[in-house]
VOGU-3710 file (C-alpha; in Angstrom, 3 decimals, decimal comma):
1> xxxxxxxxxx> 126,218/71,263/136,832  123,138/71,043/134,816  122,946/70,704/131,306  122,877/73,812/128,935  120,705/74,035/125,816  122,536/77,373/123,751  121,550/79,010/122,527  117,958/77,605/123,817  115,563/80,961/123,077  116,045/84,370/121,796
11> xxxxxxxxxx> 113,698/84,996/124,927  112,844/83,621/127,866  109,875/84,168/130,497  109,551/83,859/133,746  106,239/83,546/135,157  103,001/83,110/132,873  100,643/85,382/133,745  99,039/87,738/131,426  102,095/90,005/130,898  104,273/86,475/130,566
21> xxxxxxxxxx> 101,735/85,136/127,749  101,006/88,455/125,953  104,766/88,682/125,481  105,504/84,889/125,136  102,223/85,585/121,865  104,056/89,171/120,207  107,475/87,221/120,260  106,764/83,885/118,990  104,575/85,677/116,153  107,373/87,740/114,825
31> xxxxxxxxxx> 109,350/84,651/114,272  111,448/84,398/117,713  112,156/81,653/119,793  110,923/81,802/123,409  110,109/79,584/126,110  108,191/80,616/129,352  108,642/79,163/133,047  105,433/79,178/135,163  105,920/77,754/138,549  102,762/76,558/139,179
41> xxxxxxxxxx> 100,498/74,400/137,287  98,626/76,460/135,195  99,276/79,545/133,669  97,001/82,718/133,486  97,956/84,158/136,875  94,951/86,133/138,415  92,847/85,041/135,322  91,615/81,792/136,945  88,567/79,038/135,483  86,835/76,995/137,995
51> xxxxxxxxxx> 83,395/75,228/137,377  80,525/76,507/139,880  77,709/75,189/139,311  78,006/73,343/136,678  79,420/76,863/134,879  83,127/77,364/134,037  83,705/80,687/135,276  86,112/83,249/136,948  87,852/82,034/140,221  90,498/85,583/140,173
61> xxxxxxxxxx> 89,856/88,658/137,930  86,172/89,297/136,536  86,492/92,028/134,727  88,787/94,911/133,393  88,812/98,449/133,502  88,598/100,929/130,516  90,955/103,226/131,175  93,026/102,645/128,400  92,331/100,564/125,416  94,550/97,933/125,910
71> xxxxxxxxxx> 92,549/95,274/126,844  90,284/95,545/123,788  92,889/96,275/121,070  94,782/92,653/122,487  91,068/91,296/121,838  90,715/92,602/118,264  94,281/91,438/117,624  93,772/87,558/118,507  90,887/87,996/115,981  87,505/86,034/116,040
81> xxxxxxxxxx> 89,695/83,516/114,882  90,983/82,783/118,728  90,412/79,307/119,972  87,935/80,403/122,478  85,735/83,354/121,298  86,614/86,917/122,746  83,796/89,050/123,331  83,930/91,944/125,420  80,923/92,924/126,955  79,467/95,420/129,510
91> xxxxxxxxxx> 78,118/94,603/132,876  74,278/95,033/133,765  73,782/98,499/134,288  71,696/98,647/138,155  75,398/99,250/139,675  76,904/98,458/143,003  76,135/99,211/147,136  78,446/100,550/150,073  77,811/99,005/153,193  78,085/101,166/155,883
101> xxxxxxxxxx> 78,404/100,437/159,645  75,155/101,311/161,659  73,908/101,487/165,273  73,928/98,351/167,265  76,034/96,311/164,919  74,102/96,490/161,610  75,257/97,669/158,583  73,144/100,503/156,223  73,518/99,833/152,385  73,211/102,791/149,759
111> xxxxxxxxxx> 73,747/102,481/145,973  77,270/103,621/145,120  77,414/107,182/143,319  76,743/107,033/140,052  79,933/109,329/138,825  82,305/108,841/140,431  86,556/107,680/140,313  88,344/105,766/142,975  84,960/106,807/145,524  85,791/111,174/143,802
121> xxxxxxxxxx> 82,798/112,295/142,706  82,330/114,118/139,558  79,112/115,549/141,304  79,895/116,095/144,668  76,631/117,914/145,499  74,451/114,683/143,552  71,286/112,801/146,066  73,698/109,380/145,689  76,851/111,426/146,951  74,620/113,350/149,626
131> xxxxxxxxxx> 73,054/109,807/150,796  76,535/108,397/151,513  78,201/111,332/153,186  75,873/114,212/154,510  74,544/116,992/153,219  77,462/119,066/155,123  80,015/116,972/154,013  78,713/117,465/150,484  78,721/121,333/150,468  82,383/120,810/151,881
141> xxxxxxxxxx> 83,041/118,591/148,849  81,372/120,673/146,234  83,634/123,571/147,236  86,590/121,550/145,660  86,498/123,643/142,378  87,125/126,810/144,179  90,726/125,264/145,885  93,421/126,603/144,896  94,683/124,495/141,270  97,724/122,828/140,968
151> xxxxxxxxxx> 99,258/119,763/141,946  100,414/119,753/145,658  103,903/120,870/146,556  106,547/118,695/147,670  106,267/115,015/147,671  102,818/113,374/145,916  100,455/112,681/149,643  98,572/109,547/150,100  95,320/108,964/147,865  93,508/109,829/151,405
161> xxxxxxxxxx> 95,449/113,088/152,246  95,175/114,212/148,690  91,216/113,394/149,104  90,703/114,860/152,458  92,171/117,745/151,363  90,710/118,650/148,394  87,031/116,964/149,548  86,674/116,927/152,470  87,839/114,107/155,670  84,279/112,640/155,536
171> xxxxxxxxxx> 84,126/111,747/151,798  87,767/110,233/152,186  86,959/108,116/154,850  83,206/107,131/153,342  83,889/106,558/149,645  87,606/106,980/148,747  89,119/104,405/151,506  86,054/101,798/150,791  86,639/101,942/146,775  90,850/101,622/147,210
181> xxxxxxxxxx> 90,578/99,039/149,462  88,329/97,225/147,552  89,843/97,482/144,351  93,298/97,689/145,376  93,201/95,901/148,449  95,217/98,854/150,097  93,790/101,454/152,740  94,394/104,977/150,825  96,897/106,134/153,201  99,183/103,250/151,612
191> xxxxxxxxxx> 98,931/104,495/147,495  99,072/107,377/145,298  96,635/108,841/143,221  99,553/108,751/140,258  99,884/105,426/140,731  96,252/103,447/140,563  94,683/105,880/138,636  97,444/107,711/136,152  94,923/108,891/133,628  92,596/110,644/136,652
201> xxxxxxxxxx> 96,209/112,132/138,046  97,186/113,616/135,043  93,553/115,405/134,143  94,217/116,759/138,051  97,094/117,704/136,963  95,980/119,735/133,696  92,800/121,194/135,180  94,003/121,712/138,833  90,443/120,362/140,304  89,728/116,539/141,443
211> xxxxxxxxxx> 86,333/117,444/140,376  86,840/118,878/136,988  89,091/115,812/136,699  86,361/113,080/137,651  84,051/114,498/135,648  86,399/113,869/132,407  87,396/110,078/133,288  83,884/109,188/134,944  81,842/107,124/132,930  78,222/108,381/132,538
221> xxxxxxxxxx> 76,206/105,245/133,566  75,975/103,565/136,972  78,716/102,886/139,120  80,644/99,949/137,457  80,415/100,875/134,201  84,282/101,567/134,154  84,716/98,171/133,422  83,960/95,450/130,873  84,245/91,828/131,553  84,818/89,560/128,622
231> xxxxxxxxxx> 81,511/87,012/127,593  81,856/82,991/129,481  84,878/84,792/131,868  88,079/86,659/131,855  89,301/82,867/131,740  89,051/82,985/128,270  91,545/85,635/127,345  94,600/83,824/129,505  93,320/80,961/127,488  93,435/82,238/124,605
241> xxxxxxxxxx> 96,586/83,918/124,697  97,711/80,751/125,245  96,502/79,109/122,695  97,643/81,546/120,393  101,535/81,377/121,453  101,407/77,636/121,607  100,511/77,936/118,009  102,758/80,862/117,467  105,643/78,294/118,540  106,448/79,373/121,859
251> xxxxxxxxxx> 106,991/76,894/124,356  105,133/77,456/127,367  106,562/75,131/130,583  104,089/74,553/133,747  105,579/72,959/137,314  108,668/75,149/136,097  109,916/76,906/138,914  113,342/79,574/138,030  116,160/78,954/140,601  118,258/81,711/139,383
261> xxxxxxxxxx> 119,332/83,894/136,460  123,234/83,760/135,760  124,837/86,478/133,195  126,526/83,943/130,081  128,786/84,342/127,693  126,052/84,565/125,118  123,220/86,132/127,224  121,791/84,732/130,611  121,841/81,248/131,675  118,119/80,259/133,442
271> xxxxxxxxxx> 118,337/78,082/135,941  115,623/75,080/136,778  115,616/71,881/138,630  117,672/69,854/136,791  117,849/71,725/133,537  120,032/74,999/132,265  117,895/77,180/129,658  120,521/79,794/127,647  118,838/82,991/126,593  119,720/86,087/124,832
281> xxxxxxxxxx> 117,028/88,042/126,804  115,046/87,073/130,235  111,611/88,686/131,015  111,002/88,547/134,857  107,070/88,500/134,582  106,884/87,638/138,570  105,335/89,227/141,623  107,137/91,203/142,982  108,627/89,026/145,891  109,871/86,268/143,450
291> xxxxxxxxxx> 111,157/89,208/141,147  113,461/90,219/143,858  114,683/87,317/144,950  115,759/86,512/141,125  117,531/89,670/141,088  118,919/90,001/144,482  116,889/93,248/144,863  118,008/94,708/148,267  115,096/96,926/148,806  111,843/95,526/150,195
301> xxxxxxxxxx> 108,895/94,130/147,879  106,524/96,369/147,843  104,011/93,061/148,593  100,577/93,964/150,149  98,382/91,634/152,270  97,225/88,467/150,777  94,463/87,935/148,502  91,562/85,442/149,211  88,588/84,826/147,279  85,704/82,781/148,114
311> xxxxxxxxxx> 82,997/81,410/145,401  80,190/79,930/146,149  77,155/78,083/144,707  73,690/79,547/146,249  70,305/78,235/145,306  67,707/80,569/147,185  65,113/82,616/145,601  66,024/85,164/147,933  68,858/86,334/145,781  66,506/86,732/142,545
321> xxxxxxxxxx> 65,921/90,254/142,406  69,334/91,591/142,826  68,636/92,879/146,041  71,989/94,475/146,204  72,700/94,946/142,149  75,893/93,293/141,072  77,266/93,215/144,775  78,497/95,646/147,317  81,708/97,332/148,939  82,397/97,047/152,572
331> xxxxxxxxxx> 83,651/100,125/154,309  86,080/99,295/156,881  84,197/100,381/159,765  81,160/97,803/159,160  82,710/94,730/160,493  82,720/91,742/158,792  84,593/88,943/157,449  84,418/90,017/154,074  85,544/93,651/151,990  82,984/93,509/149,195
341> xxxxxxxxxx> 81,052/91,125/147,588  80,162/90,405/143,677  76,421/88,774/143,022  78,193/87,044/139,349  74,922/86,675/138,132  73,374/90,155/138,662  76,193/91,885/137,268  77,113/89,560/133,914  74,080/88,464/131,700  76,435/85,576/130,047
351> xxxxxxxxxx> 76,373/84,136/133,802  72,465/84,445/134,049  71,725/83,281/131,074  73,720/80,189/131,943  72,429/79,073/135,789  69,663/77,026/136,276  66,597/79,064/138,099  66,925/80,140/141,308  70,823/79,452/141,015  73,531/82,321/142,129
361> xxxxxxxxxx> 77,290/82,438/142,389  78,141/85,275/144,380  82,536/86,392/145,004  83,321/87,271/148,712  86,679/88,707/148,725  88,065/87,927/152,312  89,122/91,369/154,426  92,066/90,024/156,011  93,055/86,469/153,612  94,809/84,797/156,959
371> xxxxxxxxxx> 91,917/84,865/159,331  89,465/82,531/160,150  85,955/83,177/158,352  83,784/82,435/155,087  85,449/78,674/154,619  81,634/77,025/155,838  78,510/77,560/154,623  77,518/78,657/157,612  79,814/81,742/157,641  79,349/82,306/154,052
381> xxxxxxxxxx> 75,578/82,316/154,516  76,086/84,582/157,509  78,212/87,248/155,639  75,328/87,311/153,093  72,362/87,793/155,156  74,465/90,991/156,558  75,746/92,087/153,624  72,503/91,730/151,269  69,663/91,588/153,473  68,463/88,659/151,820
391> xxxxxxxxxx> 67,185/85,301/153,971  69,755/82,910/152,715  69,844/79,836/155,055  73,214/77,771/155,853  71,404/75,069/153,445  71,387/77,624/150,562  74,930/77,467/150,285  75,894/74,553/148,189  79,693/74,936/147,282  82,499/76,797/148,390
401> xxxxxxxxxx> 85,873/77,234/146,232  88,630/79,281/147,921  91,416/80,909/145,809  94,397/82,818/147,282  97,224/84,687/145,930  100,005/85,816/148,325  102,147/87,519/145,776  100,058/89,463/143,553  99,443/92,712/145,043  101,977/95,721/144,325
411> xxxxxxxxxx> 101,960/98,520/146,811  101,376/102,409/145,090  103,810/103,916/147,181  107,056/105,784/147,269  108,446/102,700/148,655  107,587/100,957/146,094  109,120/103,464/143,593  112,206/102,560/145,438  111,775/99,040/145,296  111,000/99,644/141,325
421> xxxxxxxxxx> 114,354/101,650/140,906  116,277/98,903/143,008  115,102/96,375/140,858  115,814/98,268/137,418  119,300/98,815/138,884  119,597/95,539/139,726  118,940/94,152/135,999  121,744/93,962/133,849  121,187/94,934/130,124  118,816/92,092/128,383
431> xxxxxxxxxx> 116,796/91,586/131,641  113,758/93,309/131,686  110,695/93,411/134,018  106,893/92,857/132,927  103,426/92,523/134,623  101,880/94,574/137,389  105,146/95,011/139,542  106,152/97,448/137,440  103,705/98,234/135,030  100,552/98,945/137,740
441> xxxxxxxxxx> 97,887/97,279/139,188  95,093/95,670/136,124  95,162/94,463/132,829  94,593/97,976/131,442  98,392/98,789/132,022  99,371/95,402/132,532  98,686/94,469/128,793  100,091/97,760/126,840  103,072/98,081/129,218  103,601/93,852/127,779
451> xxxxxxxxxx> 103,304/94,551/124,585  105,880/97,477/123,658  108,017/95,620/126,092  107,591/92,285/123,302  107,629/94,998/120,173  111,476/96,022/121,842  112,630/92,278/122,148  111,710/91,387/119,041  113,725/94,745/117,406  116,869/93,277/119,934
461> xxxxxxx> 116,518/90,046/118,062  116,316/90,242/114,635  117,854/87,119/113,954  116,143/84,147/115,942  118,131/81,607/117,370  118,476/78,367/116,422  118,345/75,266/118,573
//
């Protein structure tokens, strides 16, 4: 039997991703002991650094949204004291493109309304709405106000259904599906509004019109402006954080994988390879596969289709001007290897500032992460010339770094409701659940739903153990 340490922490976490390290910081600050388990070699989860170009930069996550103020009050809070300096800034304001499929095989590309919510327009009846879905389909849409109010009866449909109803079948298929696939890498038939977008759900919900809604969480600016990125990479916060618990006391494990959680005598015994860690509290700060195995969930993870990312280096004038702003959106009928694309250097002046001339990293995200496609430069150079018109050779592209998560993305579904219930059934008092499995998808309810959790653990343990 391995060896026990007891009591070894008043808290321990597994996995260290941002909800992991934002509770592993708000614990070890107040005083407690805790120790966090990260199975792979690095911690940050979908906050990932890699060097492109002679830049450090953002291999997962580029930016955050502003939905909720989460993001930036965890900012202020580490203080400009924070080993790497946190400043949030705002992307350049020309926006983003929808690629459309075309005639013959090509694709048409049209700037991305400029209000607008998970692809619901605040101005239905606006040129960049009517450009992307008809003048027809826009009258249809700008009718929404005049629906009935009132949430729907019965169960909560699909984003899509919801959409299509209220909008119109043409704008759900044109600009809803594209945006939630993209962002949530889910079709819209798969989610619900209430879950990707709470905030957007409940002003539906208070002013009975998608519309009226939109126009209260849209931002004013160009599309993209719902989000902030933080200056040098979104790298820097998971390092930071950290930093910060490291020198708040918490221990903070790599290589680490859990084996199993045991109920003890004096809290839970966590099992590793080789080792026994006694705790009086266990945070399960997985995905949502390796949170059910731990706690011998019996309902299905809600786990959606893999995640792949491919950065590349591209030297080529031909990218200079921005020719498709800070990158585009794929809708699923233009076909393609890839489901959007982000031109790094158009859309964040930190990265401009810092590429030689004539330099450009641009962020395929792959539209299905197990096939073939975008891992040469020939098929990343390819994808490009479709997506952004521009005449980028094969030669152009001078580095390719592929990242992949397989366990990172939560479905917004009733199912996984159940899954969520199953799971919260399944944890016995002083287990409790953290990160986007539970909390929803992005740092803006990753990080607030994190830190009450740590504020609670730290009231359950007002006297911190002692090795």
């Amino acid at each position: 039997m391995n060896p026990v340490t007891a009591p070894a922490a008043d808290v321990v976490v597994v996995g260290g991703g941002v909800a992991g390290l934002v509770i592993a910081w708000e614990v070890a600050r107040a005083g407690r002991r805790v120790i966090v388990c990260e199975s792979g070699d690095d911690t940050g989860g979908m906050l990932r650094r890699g060097c492109v170009a002679g830049v450090d930069l953002d291999l997962g996550a580029e930016s955050f949204a502003i939905r909720s103020s989460g993001v930036a009050d965890l900012v202020a809070d580490l203080g400009t004291g924070a080993a790497l300096p946190l400043t949030i800034v705002e992307p350049r304001p020309e926006g983003a493109y929808l690629v459309l499929p075309a005639p013959f095989g090509r694709v048409r590309r049209l700037p991305l309304p400029r209000r607008a919510v998970v692809g619901m327009p605040a101005e239905p009846a606006a040129s960049d709405v009517v450009r992307v879905i008809g003048r027809a389909a826009a009258r249809r849409a700008a009718r929404e106000r005049d629906l009935p109010a009132g949430l729907p009866s019965g169960a909560e449909p699909s984003l899509f259904d919801l959409a299509a109803a209220r909008y119109g079948r043409r704008l759900a298929e044109r600009l809803v599906d594209p945006l939630c696939q993209s962002v949530y890498s889910q079709p819209a038939s798969a989610v619900r509004l209430s879950a990707v977008h709470p905030s957007l759900w409940a002003e539906f919900a208070r002013r009975g019109s998608l519309t009226a809604a939109a126009e209260a969480v849209a931002p004013a600016a160009r599309a993209g402006s719902a989000v902030r990125g933080i200056d040098g990479g979104m790298w820097r916060l998971a390092a930071a954080l950290r930093t910060a618990a490291e020198a708040a006391g918490a221990v903070i494990r790599t290589d680490a994988p859990v084996q199993a959680l045991r109920t003890a005598a004096e809290g839970f015994d966590v099992v590793l390879a080789g080792e026994t860690l006694r705790a009086a509290h266990v945070v399960v700060a997985t995905g949502p596969a390796a949170a059910g195995a731990l706690l011998h969930v019996d309902v299905a993870a809600p786990v959606g289709g893999a995640v792949r990312l491919v950065t590349a280096e591209v030297v080529s004038g031909a990218l200079d001007a921005r020719p498709v702003g800070s990158g585009v959106i794929v809708a699923p009928g233009a076909r393609g290897a890839a489901k959007a694309l982000t031109h790094v250097d158009a859309k964040w002046d930190w990265a401009a500032r810092a590429l030689p001339p004539h330099t450009h990293v641009v962020r395929l995200s792959a539209r299905d992460a197990d096939a073939p496609g975008l891992d040469t430069p020939a098929a990343v150079a390819a994808e490009l010339r479709r997506l952004t018109g521009a005449r980028i050779r094969t030669g152009d592209v001078r580095a390719l770094t592929q990242t992949r998560w397989s366990d990172a993305v939560t479905s917004a579904t009733a199912e996984a409701a159940a899954w969520r219930a199953a799971a919260r059934a399944a944890a016995p008092a002083g287990i409790h659940l953290a990160g986007a499995t539970v909390a929803g998808t992005g740092l803006a309810s990753v990080i607030p739903h994190a830190r009450e959790l740590a504020r609670a653990l730290v009231a359950r343990t007002s006297h911190p153990a002692t090795a």
